[in-house]
C-alpha positions as CSV (number, residue, x, y, z in Angstrom):
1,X,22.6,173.9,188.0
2,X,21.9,177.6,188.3
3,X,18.5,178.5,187.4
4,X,19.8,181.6,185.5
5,X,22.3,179.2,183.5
6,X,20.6,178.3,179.7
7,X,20.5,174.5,178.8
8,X,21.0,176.2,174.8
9,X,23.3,178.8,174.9
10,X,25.1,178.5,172.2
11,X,21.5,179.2,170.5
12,X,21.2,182.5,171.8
13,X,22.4,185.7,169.7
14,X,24.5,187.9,171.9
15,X,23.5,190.8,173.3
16,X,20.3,189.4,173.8
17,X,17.5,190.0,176.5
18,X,16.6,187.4,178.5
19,X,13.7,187.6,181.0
20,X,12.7,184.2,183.6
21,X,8.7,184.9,183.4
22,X,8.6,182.9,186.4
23,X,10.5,184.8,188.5
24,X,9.4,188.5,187.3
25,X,5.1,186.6,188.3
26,X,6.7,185.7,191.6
27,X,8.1,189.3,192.3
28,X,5.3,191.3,190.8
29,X,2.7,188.8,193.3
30,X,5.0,189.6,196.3
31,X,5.0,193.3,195.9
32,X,1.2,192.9,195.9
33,X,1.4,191.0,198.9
34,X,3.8,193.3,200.8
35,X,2.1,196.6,199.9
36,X,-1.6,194.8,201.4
37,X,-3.1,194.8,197.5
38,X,-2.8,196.0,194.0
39,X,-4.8,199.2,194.6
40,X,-1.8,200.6,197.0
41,X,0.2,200.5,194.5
42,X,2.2,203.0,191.6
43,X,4.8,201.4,190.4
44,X,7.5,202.8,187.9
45,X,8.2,201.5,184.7
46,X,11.3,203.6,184.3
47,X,14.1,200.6,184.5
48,X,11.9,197.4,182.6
49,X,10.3,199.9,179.8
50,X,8.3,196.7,178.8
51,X,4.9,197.1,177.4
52,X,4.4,193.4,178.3
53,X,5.4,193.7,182.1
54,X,3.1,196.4,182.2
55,X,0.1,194.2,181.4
56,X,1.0,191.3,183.4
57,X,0.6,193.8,186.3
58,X,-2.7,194.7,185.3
59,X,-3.6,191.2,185.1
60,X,-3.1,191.7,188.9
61,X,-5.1,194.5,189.4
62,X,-2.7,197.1,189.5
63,X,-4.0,200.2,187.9
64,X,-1.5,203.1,188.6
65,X,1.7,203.5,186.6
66,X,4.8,206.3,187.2
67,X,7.1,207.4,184.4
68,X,10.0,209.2,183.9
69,X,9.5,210.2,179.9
70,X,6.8,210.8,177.5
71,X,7.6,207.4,175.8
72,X,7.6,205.9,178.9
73,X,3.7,207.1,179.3
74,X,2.8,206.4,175.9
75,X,4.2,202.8,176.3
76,X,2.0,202.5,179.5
77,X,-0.9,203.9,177.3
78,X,-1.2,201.3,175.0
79,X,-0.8,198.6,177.5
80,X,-3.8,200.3,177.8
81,X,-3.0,201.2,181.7
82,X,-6.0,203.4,183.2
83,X,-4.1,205.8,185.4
84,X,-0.4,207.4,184.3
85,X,1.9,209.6,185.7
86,X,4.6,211.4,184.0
87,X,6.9,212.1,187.4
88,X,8.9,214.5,185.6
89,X,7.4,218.4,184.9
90,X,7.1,218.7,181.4
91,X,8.6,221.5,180.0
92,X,9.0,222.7,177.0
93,X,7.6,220.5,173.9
94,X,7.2,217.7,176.5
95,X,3.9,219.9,177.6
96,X,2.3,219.3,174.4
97,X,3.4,215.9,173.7
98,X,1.6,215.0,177.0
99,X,-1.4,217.1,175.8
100,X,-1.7,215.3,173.0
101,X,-1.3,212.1,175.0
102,X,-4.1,212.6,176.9
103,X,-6.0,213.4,173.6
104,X,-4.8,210.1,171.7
105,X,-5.3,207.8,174.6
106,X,-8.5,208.7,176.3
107,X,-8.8,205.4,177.9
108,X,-6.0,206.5,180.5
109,X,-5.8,209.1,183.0
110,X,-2.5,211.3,182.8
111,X,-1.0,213.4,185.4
112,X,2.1,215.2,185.9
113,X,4.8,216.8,188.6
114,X,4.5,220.9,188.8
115,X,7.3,222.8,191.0
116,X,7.6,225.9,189.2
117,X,5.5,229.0,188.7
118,X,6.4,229.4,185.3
119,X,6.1,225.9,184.2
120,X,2.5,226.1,185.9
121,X,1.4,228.7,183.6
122,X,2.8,227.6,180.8
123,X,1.5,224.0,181.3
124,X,-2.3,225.6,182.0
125,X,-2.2,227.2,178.6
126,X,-1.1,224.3,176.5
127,X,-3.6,222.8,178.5
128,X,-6.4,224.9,177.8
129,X,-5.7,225.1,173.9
130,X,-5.6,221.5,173.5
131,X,-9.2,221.4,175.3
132,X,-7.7,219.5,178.4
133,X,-8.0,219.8,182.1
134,X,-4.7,218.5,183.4
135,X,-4.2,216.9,186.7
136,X,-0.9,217.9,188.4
137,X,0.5,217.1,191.4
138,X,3.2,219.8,193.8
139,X,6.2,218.0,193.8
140,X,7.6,218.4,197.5
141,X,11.6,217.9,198.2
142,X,11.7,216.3,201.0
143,X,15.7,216.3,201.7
144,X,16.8,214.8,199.1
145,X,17.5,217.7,197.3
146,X,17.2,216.5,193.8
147,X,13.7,217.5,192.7
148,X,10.6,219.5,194.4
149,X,10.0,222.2,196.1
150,X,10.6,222.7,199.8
151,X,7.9,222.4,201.9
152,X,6.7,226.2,203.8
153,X,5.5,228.9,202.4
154,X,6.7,229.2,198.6
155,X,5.3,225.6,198.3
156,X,1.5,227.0,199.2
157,X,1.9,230.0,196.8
158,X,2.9,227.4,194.2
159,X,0.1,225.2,195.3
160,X,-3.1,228.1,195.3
161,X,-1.4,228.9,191.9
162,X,-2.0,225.2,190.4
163,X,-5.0,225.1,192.0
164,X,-5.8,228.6,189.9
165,X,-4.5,228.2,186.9
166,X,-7.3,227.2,183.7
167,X,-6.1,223.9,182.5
168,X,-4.6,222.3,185.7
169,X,-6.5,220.6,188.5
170,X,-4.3,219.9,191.6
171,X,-5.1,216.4,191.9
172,X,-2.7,215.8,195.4
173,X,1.1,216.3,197.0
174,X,3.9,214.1,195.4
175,X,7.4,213.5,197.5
176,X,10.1,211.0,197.1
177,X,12.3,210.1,199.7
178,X,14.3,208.1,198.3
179,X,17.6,209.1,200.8
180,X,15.4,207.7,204.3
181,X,16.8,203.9,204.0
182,X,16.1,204.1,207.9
183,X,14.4,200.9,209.4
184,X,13.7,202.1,212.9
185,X,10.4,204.0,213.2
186,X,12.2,206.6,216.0
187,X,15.2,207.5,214.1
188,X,13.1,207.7,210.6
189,X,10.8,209.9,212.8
190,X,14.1,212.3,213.5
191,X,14.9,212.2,209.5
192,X,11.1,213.2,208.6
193,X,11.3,215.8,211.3
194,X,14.3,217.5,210.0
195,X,13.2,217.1,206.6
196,X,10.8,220.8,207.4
197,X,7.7,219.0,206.4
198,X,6.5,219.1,209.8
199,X,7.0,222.7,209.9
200,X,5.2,223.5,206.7
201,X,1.9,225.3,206.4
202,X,-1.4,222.8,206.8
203,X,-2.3,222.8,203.4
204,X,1.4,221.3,202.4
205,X,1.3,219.3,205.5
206,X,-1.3,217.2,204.7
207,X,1.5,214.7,202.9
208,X,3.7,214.0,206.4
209,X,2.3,210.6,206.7
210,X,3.4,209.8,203.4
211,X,6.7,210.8,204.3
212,X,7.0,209.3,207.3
213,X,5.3,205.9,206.9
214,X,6.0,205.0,203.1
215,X,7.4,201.7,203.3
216,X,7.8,200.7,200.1
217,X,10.4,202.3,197.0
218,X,9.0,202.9,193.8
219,X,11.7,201.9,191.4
220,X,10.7,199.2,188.9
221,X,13.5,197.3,189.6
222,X,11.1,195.8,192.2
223,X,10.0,193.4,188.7
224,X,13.4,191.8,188.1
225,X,14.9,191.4,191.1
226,X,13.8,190.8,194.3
227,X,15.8,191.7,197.1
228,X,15.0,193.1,200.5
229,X,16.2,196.0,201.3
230,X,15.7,196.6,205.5
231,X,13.0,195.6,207.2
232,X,11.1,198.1,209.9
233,X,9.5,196.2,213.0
234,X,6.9,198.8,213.1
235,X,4.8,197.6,210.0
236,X,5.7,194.3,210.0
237,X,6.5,194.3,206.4
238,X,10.1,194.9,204.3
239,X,11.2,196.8,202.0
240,X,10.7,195.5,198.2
241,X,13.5,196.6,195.8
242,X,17.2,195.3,194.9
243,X,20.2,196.1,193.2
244,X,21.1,194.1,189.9
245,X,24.6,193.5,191.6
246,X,22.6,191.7,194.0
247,X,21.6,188.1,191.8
248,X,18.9,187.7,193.8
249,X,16.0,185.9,192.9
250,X,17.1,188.3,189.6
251,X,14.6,188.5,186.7
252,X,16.5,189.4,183.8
């Protein structure tokens, strides 16, 4: 018999959410294992949004959380997670919801995206009324042209800006490169190359290894279904992540 198949069915109100704790402990221990330990790790929460998955990974160490939305965060927070990031610049109200975040939840470290001048300023004031010092990090586009800031010289100017603004405290460099699914270290190299990060001031370029070497996606997907994606020779390890099309060793 399947494994996903139910032996009581017909018990089971429909739509209903179903979740095989088995497998989710099996994928959240080989993520550990592939990454080389819980402390490597950020994962994002964005596709389980499930207070309870959160603390099963902080039953294995695992200390860093990413979000997408201010729920999202505050869902991590009382899982009581020590270390959250909102991977989204606030703007707007969103700025003083996480304010006030940080303010309700002291147990856990917040931190945010910044790519904006404006939204930098704005975000340092909020800041500074609520009484916070707000980690951010410069959200870099790397080529996939869907969030960030292009690495070169804009990217420092918005970088010594964050880093002098009251309020904010440049904690680091945040990138996604989500479009590199290449496996072979010398044609990932080309990709990194051409994504201009190698060209871009010191200060900026300090996140190219990042870039070129991450080797694991970030999606939370990673908890329900395990399914590797490509595997690169150089690190000796594979990609952990799936589709839910895939059924494969599936979660939910």
């Amino acid at each position: 018999m399947d494994w996903f198949r139910l032996t009581n069915e017909a018990e089971v109100a429909s739509p209903a959410l179903l979740l095989f704790e088995e497998r989710i402990d099996s994928n959240l221990r080989r993520m550990v294992e592939i990454a080389g330990g819980a402390g490597r790790l950020r994962p994002h929460v964005k596709t389980h949004k499930l207070g309870p998955l959160v603390a099963r990974q902080l039953a294995l160490g695992i200390k860093k959380f990413k979000c997408a939305t201010i729920a999202e965060a505050e869902m991590c927070a009382q899982a009581e997670a020590p270390d959250v990031l909102l991977a989204m610049p606030p703007v707007g109200p969103n700025m003083k919801r996480l304010c006030e975040l940080a303010k309700k939840y002291p147990g856990t470290h917040f931190s945010t995206l910044v790519d904006d001048a404006g939204a930098i300023r704005a975000l340092g004031a909020v800041a500074v009324e609520a009484g916070l010092t707000m980690d951010v990090f410069l959200d870099l586009d790397c080529g996939q042209n869907r969030t960030g800031i292009r690495p070169g010289d804009e990217a420092l100017e918005i970088y010594r800006l964050a880093a002098t603004t009251p309020g904010l405290h440049v904690a680091g460099l945040h990138a996604y490169d989500g479009h590199i699914h290449e496996g072979d270290l010398a044609k990932r190299r080309a990709l990194y190359e051409d994504s201009g990060v190698a060209a871009a001031p010191p200060l900026v370029r300090q996140g190219r290894q990042f870039i070129l070497n991450k080797s694991r996606r970030s999606e939370g997907i990673y908890v329900i279904v395990r399914e590797l994606w490509f595997h690169k020779p150089d690190m000796g390890k594979e990609h952990l992540a799936g589709e839910l099309k895939a059924q494969i060793d599936c979660g939910l």
